[in-house]
N, C-alpha and C positions, 0 to 999 in steps of 0.2 A: 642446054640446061632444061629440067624439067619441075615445071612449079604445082607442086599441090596442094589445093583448097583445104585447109582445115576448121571446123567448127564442132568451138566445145560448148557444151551444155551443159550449167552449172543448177546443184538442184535449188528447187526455187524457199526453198523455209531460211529463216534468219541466220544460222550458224553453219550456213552451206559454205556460205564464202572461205577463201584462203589470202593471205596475203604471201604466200612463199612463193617461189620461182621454182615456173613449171615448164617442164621440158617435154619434147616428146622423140621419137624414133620411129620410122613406119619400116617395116621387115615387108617385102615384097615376095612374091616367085621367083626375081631373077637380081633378088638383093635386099640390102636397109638404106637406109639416109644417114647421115652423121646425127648427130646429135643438137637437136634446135630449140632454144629455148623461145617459149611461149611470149610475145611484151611486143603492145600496144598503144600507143597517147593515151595515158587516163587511166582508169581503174580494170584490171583485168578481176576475172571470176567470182563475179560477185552473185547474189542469191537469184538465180533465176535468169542470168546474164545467157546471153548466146554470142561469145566469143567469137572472131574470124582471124586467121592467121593463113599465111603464106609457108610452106617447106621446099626450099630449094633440092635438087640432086643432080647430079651431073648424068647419074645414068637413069633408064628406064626402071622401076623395081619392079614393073609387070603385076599382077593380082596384089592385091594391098592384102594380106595374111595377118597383120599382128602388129598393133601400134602398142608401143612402149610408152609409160610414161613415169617422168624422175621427178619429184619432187623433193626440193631443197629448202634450207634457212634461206630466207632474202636478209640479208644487212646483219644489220643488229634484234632484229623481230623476231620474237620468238616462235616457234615454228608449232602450226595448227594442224587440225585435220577440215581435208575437203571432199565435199560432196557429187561429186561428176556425174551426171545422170549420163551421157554418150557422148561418142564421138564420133564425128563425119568426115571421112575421106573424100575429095574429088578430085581425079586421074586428071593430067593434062588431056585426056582425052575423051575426057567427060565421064566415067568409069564412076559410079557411087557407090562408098562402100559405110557402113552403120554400125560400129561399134557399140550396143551396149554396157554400163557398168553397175548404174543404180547403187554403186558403195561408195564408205567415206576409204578416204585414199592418206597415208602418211608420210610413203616414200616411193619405191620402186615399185610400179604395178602395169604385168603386161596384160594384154586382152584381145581375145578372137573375136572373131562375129561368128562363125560358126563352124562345121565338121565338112571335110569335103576330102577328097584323095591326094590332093596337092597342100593339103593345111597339114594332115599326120603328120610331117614331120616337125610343122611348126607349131603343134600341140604339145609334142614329145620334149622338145624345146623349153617350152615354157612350163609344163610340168617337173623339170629338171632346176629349173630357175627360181621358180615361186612353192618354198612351202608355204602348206596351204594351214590352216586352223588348227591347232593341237588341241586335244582331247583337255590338256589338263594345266595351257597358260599361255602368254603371249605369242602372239606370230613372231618368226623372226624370216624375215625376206632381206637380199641385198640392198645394202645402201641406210636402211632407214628399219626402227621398233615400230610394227604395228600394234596397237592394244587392244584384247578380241572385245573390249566394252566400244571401243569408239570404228573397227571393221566389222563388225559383223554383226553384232546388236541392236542398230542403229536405234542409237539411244535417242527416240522423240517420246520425252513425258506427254504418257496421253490422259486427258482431260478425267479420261472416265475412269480411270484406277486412280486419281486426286479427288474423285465427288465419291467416291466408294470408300476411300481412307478417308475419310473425312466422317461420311456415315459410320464406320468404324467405331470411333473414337469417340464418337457423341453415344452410342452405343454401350460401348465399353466402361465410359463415367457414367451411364444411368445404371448400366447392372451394376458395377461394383455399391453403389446407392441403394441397390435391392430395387431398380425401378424398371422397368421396362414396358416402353414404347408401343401403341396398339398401331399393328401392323397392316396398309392397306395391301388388301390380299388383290391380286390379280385374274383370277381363276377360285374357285368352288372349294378347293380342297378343304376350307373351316368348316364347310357347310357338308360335305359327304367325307370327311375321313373313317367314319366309323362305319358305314354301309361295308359290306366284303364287298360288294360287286366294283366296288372303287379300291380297295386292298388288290382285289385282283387284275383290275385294269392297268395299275401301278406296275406289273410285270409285263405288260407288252408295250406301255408308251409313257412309263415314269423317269427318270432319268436314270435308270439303270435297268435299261430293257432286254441285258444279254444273260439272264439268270434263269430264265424259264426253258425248261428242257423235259420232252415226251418222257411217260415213263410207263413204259411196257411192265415189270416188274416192281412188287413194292420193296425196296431196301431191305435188307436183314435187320437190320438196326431200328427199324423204322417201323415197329409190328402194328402195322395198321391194319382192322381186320373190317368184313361186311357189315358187323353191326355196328362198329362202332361211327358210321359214317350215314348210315342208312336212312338216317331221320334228315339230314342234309341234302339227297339223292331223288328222296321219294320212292312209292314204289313201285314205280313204273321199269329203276332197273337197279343195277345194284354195283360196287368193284368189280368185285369178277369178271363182270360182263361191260363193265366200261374198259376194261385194261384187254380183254380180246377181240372189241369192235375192230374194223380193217385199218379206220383212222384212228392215231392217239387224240385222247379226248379225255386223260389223267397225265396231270405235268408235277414235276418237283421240282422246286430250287433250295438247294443245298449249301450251306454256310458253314462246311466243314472246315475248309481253308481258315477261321477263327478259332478252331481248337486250340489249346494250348500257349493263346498268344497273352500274354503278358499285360495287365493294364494300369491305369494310369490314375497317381493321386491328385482328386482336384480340391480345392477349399479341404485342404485335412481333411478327405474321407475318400476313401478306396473303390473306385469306380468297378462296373462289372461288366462281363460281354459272355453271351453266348455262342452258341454254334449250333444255329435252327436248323429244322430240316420241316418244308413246308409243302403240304400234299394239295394239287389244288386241281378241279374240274372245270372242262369247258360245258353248261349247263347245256338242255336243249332251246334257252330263248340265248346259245351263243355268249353267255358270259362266263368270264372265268370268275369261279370263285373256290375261295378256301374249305378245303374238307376239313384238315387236323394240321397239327404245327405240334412238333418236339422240339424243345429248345435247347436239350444237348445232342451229343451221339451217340453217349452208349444208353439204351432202354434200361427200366428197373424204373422200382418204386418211386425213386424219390427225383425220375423224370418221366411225368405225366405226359399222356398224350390228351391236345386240348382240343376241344371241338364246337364248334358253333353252337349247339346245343347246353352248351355248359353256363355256367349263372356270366350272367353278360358282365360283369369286370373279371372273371377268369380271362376269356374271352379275347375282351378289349385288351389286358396285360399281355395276352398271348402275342397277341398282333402287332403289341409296339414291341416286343423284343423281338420280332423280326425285321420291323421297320427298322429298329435302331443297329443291323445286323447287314440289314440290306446298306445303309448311310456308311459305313465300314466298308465294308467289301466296294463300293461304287466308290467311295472318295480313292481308296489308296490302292484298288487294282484297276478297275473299269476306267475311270477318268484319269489317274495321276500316271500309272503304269502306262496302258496299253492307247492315251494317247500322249500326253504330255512328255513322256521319258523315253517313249519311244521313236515319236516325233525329233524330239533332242539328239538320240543317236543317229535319224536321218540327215539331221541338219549336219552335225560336225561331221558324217563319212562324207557327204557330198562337198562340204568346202575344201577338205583334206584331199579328197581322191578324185573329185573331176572337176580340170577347167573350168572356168568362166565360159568359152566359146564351145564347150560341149554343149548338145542339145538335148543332152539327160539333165545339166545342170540347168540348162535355160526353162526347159518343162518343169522341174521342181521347184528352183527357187523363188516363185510367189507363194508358192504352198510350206514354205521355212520361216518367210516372215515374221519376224519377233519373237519369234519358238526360244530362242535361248536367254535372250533376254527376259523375257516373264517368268522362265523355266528357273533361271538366278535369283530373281527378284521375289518369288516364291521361297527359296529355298532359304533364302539370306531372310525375310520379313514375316514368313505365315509360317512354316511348319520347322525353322531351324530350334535349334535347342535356343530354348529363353526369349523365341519368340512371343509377343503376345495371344496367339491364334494356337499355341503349345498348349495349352491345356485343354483343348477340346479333342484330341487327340485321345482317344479312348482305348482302342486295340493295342497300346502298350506303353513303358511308363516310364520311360524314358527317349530319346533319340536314337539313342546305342541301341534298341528293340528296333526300331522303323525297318532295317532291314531284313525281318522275320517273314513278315508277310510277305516281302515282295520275293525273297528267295521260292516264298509254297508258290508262290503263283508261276515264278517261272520254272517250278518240275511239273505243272501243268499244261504250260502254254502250251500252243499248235496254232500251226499255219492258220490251218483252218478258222480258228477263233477267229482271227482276223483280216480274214476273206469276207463278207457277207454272203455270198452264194451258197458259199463249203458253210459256214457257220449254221444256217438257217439250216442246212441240210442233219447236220450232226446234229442239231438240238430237235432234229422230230417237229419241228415249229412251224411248219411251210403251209397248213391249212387252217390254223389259228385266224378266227375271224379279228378282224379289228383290231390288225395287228400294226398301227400304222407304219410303226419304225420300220417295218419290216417291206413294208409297202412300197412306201419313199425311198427308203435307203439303196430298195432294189431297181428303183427308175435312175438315183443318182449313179450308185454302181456302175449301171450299164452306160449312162452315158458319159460318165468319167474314162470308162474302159474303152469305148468308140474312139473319143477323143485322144486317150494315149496308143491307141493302136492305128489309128493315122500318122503323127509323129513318128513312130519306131518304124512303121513301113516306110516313112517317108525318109529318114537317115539311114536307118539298116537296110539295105536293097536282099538280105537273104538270112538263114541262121548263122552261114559262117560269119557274115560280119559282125554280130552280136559275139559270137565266142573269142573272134581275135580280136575284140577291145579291152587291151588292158587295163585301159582304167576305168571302162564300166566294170569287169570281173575284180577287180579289185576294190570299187566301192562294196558291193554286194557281201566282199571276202569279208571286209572290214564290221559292216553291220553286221555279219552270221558270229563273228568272233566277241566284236567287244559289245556287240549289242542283244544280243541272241545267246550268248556264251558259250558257241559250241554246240549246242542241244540238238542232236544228230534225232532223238524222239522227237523234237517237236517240227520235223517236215518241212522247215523253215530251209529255204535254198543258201547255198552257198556260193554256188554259181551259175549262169546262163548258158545254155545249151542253144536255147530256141529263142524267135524272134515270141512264138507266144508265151513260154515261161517271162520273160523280161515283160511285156505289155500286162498280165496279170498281177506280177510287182509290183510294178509303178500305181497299178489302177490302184493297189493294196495301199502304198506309200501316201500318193494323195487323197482318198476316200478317210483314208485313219488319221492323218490332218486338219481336213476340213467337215468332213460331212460327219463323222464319228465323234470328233471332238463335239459338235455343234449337239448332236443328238444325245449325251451323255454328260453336259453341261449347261446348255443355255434352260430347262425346265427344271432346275434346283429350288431355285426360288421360288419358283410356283409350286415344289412338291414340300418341302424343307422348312420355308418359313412360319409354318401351323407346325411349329414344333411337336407336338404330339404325335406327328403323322411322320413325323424323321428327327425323332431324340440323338443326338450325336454322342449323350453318354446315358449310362444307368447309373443310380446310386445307390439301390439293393438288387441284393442277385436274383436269378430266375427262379422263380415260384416253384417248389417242391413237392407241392399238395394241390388238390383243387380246394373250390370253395374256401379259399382265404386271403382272395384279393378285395378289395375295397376299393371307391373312392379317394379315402385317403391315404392309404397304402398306395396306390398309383401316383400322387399329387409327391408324396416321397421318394416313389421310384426314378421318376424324370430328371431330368437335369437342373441343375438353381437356375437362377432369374439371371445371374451376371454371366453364368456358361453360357444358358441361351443366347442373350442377348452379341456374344461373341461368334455365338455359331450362326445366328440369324446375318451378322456382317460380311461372314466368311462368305456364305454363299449366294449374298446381293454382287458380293466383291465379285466373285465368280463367273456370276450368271450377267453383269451388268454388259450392256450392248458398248462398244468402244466408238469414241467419235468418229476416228477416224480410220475403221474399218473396210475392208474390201471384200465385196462378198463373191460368192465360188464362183470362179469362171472371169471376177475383173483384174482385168492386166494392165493397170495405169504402164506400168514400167513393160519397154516392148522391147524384148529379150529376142524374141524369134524377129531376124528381118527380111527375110525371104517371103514370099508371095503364099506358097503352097499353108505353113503353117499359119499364119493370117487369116484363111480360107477356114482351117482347121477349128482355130480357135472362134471364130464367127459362128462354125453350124454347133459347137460346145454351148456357145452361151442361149444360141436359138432353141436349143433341146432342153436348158436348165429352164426357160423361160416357157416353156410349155410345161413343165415341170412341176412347177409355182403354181401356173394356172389353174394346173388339175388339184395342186394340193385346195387351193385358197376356195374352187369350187365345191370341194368336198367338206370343208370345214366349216361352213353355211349350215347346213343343215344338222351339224353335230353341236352337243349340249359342251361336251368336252372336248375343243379343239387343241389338235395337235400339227401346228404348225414350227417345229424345231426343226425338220428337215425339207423344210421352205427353201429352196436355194437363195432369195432376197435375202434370206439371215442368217446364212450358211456362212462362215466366214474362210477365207481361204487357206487360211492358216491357225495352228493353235497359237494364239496369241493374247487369251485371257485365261 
C-alpha cells in the first residue's frame, strides 16, 4: 500500500470556508487513486485552515500529474462555494508536488502544477473534461453549476470602490441642489490650466498621452498657413522650415474619430461635440505648445482657425473644446476600449482555452485579476443605460450609439498602437523631450519583455514547440476572432510561429493590463477634476466666428454644476487607489512552482524596483511630477 501526504490550503478571508464534502483523486504517470473523500476530527476547510489528510493506493502512481477534486452537498446543507488557495502532494517517497488554484471551487475541478512532456497528455485530458468560462454565461463542468460571478470574479467588495460610491452620491445630492463641493486639488492643474505650455504638456503625460503624432505635412483640411502661426514661432524661424528640420518638431492630434457621433440630452438641453484638429510645436526652450486648433474637419468660413494670438476667450474656448474632445476620445477608446475591453477578451480566451497548469495561464493570471468583475460592475452601474453616471456621456445620446465609436476605433486599430516600441515609432514621438510616459513605459516594456521571455524559453525549449501547442494557438485564434474581429489590416497575430512572436504578445498582454491601464487612468483626477481643464460635455456648439466668445458665453458653454459634479465622482471613482491592490510584479498567489521561474520572477521585481528608483529620483526635481508609471502604483491588473 502506498500512502500520500495531502495538504490543503484554504484561503484565509471569511467566506473561504465550505461546509461540503470534499473529495479528491491524484492521476499519476503510471495511474489515479480511487476516489477519497477529504474528513478529519473537527472542522475541515475552514478560512485560512491548512488541512492534512492521508490517500491510500495500492499501486505506485509515479509523478503526481493532476489532482482532482469533487466537491459535494454534505447532509442536508446547503451547498457553498470554496476558496482553495493549493494543494500539496507527498510521494511515499518523499517526492513534492504543489498544486496551485487561487479559485473559488463549486463542484468538479481538476488541476496541473505545470507543462512538462509527460503531463501533454494529462493536459489534453483535462482540457477535454473542464469547459472552461463562456464568453456569454455560466460555466457548466461535470458533476456540479459553476456561476462565472462566484469562479472567476472573485467577488471581494473592495473598500475603495464603497468610499468612492459613497463620494458619489454626496456629490450627486449637492449638484442636483445646484451646489458643488470646493475640490482639494492634488497637483497644479487650477493654478496652470490656461498657460499652453501646460495644454501642451497634457499630450505627453496627461492621462491620454497616445494622441500626439509627428507631422511632416499640414492636412488638407487643415489649411494652416506661415502667417497665420508666425507671431507664435517668432522670427527666428517659421512652418515651413520647422516641418523640414531632420527631426519632427510640428505634432497633430486629431479628433476625427468624433465626427458624425451623435449626442446626448442632458437636463432638457442638447449637448454638443466636436472633432478638433490641433497643430502643436516643440519650442526651442523644448516645450510643446499650441499653434492653431480647428474644431471641425471640413475648413470654410464658419470653421475658424484659432490661434494664440486671437482675443484670449476665443482662445481659451478653443482649448477647452479640445480638452472636452480629448475626455471623449480617452474615456471610451484609450482607457475603456484599448485597456479595459481588451483586457476582458484576455481574460475569458485564457480561462476558456488554456489550463490552469499551463504556464501561459500561470504568467497571466495575476495580470486578469478582477478585469471581469469591474469590467460588469462598470457596465451594469456607470455607463449602462439608466445608469446614474449616463448622462455624462456626451459622444452620443442614447446606449444604442455607445457602439459607434468603438466600431471607428476598431477600423483603426493596429498592432502597433499597442506595442509601445512600434507605437512610439509610428507616432514620430521617440525624440520629444519630456516625454515621460514614453520614458517609463519604455523601461517597463523592456523589463516586462525580459521577464516573459525567460518564462517562454524556459517552457518552449524551440519555435516548433510554440507552434505545436494547441491551446496556446488556439487561445491567440480566439482573441484574433472574437476580440480583434478578424482585422487582417490591423497586424494583429492570429497565430504563433516563433518563440519571439508569442514573448512580444504576452509582453503586449501584460504591459496593456497593468502599466497602460495605470498610465491612462490613475492621472484623471489630477487632470479632470478642474473641470474646465476636461468638461465632459458642452452645452453650445463650437464658436463659428472669432471674437464672440466671452466670459459668460464660456460659464454657458461648460457643463451645469450637477453634470460636473457627477463627472468629478466618475473619475475619483476611477483614479481612486484600491486597498487591497497588488502592484506589477507582486505574486501573493505562487502559480509557478518550479525553481527556475522563482529566479525569474525575483530578477522581474529587482528591475521594477530600480525602476521606481529612477522614476522617484527624477520627479524631485520636477515642478510637475509624473509618477503614474511608478511600478509602486502600477497595479497588476485592470482592476479599477
Amino acid at each position: 500500500m502506498f500512502v500520500y501526504k495531502i495538504q490543503v490550503v484554504t484561503g484565509h478571508f471569511k467566506c473561504a470556508r465550505t461546509l461540503d464534502s470534499i473529495s479528491i483523486i491524484l492521476i499519476g504517470s503510471c495511474g489515479e487513486s480511487t476516489k477519497h473523500k477529504l474528513d478529519k476530527w473537527g472542522k475541515d476547510f475552514l478560512p485560512g485552515a491548512v488541512d492534512e489528510y492521508s490517500v491510500s493506493s495500492k499501486e505506485d502512481l509515479g509523478e503526481i500529474l493532476l489532482v482532482r477534486i469533487i466537491k459535494e452537498q454534505y447532509l442536508f446543507f446547503p451547498t457553498d462555494t470554496w476558496f482553495c488557495s493549493y494543494i500539496t502532494v507527498t510521494c511515499p517517497k518523499g517526492e513534492h508536488y504543489r498544486f496551485p488554484l487561487y479559485k473559488w471551487i463549486e463542484g468538479f475541478y481538476p488541476e496541473t502544477r505545470g507543462m512538462s512532456d509527460k503531463e501533454t497528455e494529462c493536459l489534453s485530458q483535462r482540457h477535454r473534461e473542464c469547459e472552461k468560462v463562456s464568453a456569454k454565461g455560466p460555466v457548466t463542468v461535470p458533476g456540479e453549476r459553476q456561476s462565472l460571478e462566484n469562479t472567476d470574479l472573485e467577488l471581494t467588495w473592495r473598500e475603495s470602490v464603497w468610499n468612492t460610491v459613497s463620494l458619489y452620491f454626496r456629490l450627486l445630492v449637492m449638484g442636483k441642489r445646484g451646489e458643488c463641493p470646493p475640490i482639494k486639488l492634488y497637483n497644479l492643474t487650477s493654478e496652470l490650466w490656461k498657460e499652453d505650455t501646460f495644454f501642451g504638456y497634457q499630450f505627453l503625460n496627461g492621462p491620454n498621452p497616445v494622441m500626439i503624432k509627428g507631422c511632416l505635412r499640414i492636412p488638407d483640411n487643415f489649411p494652416v498657413a506661415d502667417v497665420t502661426v508666425s507671431a507664435t514661432m517668432g522670427p527666428s524661424t517659421n512652418l515651413q522650415t520647422e516641418l523640414q528640420v531632420g527631426r519632427v518638431n510640428i505634432f497633430l492630434a486629431d479628433y476625427k474619430i468624433l465626427e458624425g457621433i451623435p449626442t446626448n440630452v442632458i437636463n432638457d438641453e442638447p449637448q454638443y461635440l466636436a472633432a478638433p484638429m490641433c497643430l502643436l510645436w516643440k519650442s526651442p526652450q523644448n516645450k510643446v505648445v499650441p499653434l492653431a486648433i480647428q474644431l471641425n474637419q471640413t475648413p470654410g468660413e464658419e470653421n475658424p482657425i484659432f490661434m494664440p494670438t486671437d482675443p484670449k476667450w476665443d482662445w481659451t474656448l478653443a482649448k477647452m473644446w479640445v480638452r472636452n474632445s480629448e475626455y471623449q476620445v480617452h474615456q471610451i477608446v484609450t482607457r475603456l476600449l484599448y485597456t479595459h475591453l481588451f483586457a476582458e477578451v484576455f481574460t475569458i480566451a485564457t480561462n476558456r482555452q488554456l489550463p490552469m497548469g499551463h504556464p501561459i495561464y500561470k504568467l497571466l493570471v495575476p495580470h486578469l485579476r478582477f478585469t471581469l468583475w469591474i469590467n460588469i460592475l462598470a457596465r451594469d452601474g456607470l455607463i449602462g443605460p439608466g445608469s446614474d453616471f449616463d448622462q455624462v456621456k456626451t459622444f452620443f445620446s442614447t446606449s444604442e450609439d455607445f457602439p459607434l465609436v468603438l466600431a471607428k476605433a476598431m477600423t483603426i486599430l493596429t498592432y502597433s498602437a499597442l506595442c509601445l516600441p512600434d507605437d512610439i515609432e509610428s507616432r514620430g514621438v521617440e525624440f520629444l523631450p519630456n516625454y515621460f510616459y514614453r520614458d517609463d513605459g519604455m523601461k517597463i516594456w523592456q523589463a516586462v519583455k525580459s521577464f516573459v521571455a525567460n518564462i517562454v524559453r524556459y517552457y518552449y525549449p524551440s519555435d516548433e514547440s510554440v507552434y505545436k501547442d494547441p491551446e496556446l494557438q488556439a487561445w491567440v485564434a480566439e482573441i484574433y476572432k472574437e476580440g480583434f474581429l478578424s482585422l487582417q489590416s490591423s497586424g494583429i497575430p492570429s497565430s504563433f510561429a516563433t518563440r519571439s512572436e508569442l514573448i512580444k504578445y504576452l509582453t503586449m498582454v501584460i504591459f496593456t493590463c497593468s502599466a497602460q491601464h495605470a498610465a491612462v487612468n490613475s492621472g484623471q483626477f489630477d487632470f479632470y477634476s478642474w473641470m474646465p481643464n476636461g468638461p465632459s460635455t458642452m452645452r453650445k456648439p463650437p464658436p463659428t466666428t472669432r471674437g464672440t466668445a466671452t466670459y459668460q458665453s464660456i460659464l454657458e458653454t461648460l457643463p451645469a454644476v450637477n453634470v460636473t459634479a457627477i463627472s468629478v465622482a466618475y473619475v475619483h471613482l476611477l483614479s481612486t487607489e484600491a486597498m487591497d491592490r497588488r502592484p506589477l510584479g507582486t505574486y501573493p498567489d505562487e502559480h509557478f512552482t518550479e525553481e527556475m521561474p522563482k529566479i525569474f520572477i525575483k530578477e522581474f521585481q529587482e528591475k521594477l524596483a530600480e525602476i521606481s528608483k529612477v522614476v522617484k529620483e527624477r520627479n524631485q526635481s520636477k515642478r510637475l511630477k509624473y509618477h503614474y508609471l511608478d511600478p509602486e502604483v502600477i497595479e497588476n491588473s485592470v482592476s479599477i
